[in-house]
Residue, then its C-alpha position, 0 to 999 in steps of 0.5 A: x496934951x497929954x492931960x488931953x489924951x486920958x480925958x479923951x479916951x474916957x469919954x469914948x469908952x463912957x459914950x460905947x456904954x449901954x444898958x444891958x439886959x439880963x441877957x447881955x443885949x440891949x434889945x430894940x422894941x422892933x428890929x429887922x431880924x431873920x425868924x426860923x422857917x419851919x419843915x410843913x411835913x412830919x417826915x423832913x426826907x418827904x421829898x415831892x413835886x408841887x405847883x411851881x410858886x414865887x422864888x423868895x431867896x434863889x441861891x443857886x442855878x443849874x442849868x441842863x439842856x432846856x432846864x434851869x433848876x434854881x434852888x430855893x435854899x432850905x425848902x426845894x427846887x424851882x424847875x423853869x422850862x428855859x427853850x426859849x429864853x425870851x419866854x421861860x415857863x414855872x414847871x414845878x417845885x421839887x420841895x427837897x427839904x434842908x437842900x442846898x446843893x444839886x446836880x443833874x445827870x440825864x435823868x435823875x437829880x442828886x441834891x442834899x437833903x440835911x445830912x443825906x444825899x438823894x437821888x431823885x428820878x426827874x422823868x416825870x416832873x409831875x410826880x418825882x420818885x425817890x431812886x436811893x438814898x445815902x444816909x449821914x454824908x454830911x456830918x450835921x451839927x444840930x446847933x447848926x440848924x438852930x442858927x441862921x447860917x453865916x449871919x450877924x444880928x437878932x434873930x427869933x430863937x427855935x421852937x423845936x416844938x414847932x419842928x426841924x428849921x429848914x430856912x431862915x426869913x427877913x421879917x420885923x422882930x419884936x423884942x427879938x431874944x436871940x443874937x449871934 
């Protein structure tokens, strides 16, 4: 038996064994992965109102008086008319690049915009304004951006020529170079 064991255990630790490449993964042909989403604007504290679209990966809700502002993380805030519940209405999109977070309070919203906090006059949902600003709140690591956040798998590597990521997208990879 006790020949037995060593033997075993041998063959678990060959059967573990994969070929490697050059960079340590042993990387699939095609594999569900996440690839970067990058800012569509030059400026990413450009923050505006738009046409109210499709939610593809809600994360939080708030709700405020007959409002439900549901964040779309990365990208903005989905802005439903919720006054009768049996019948919600799409208002508009508040693109908020970087945001992950909001609160409101009467008449105006605060949400993160990467490292910064913004105030942002929501009267008119048509036209949103800037109020003010604080600059660096949120201390930001850089490589946090060029890592999707909390995740385990392949991914497609940043292309920093392609701009600042704002969020992250399940998709087929092919060949992906990136793991974490």
């Amino acid at each position: 038996m006790k020949k037995i064991i060593p033997f075993v255990l041998g063959l678990f630790i060959l059967a573990g064994c994969t070929k490697d490449t050059d960079d340590g993964l042993n990387v699939p042909d095609s594999i569900e992965g996440l690839k970067p989403i990058y800012s569509q604007t030059e400026n990413p504290n450009t923050i505006s109102s738009e046409t109210p679209g499709a939610i593809t990966k809600g994360s939080k809700i708030y709700i405020k008086d007959t409002y439900v502002y549901i964040v779309e993380n990365g990208l903005g805030v989905h802005v439903i008319e919720n006054a009768n519940p049996s019948a919600p209405t799409d208002i508009r999109f508040i693109k908020i690049p970087g945001v992950s977070d909001i609160a409101v309070r009467n008449q105006t919203m605060y949400a993160n915009n990467f490292a910064d906090i913004v105030a942002i006059n929501i009267s008119n949902l048509q036209s949103v304004s800037e109020s003010s600003r604080l600059n660096g709140v949120f201390n930001l690591d850089e490589n946090i951006l060029n890592l999707p956040s909390g995740y385990s798998g392949y991914f497609e590597c940043v292309d920093e020529s392609k701009g600042m990521v704002v969020s992250w997208e399940e998709t087929t990879l092919t060949k992906p170079k990136c793991y974490r």
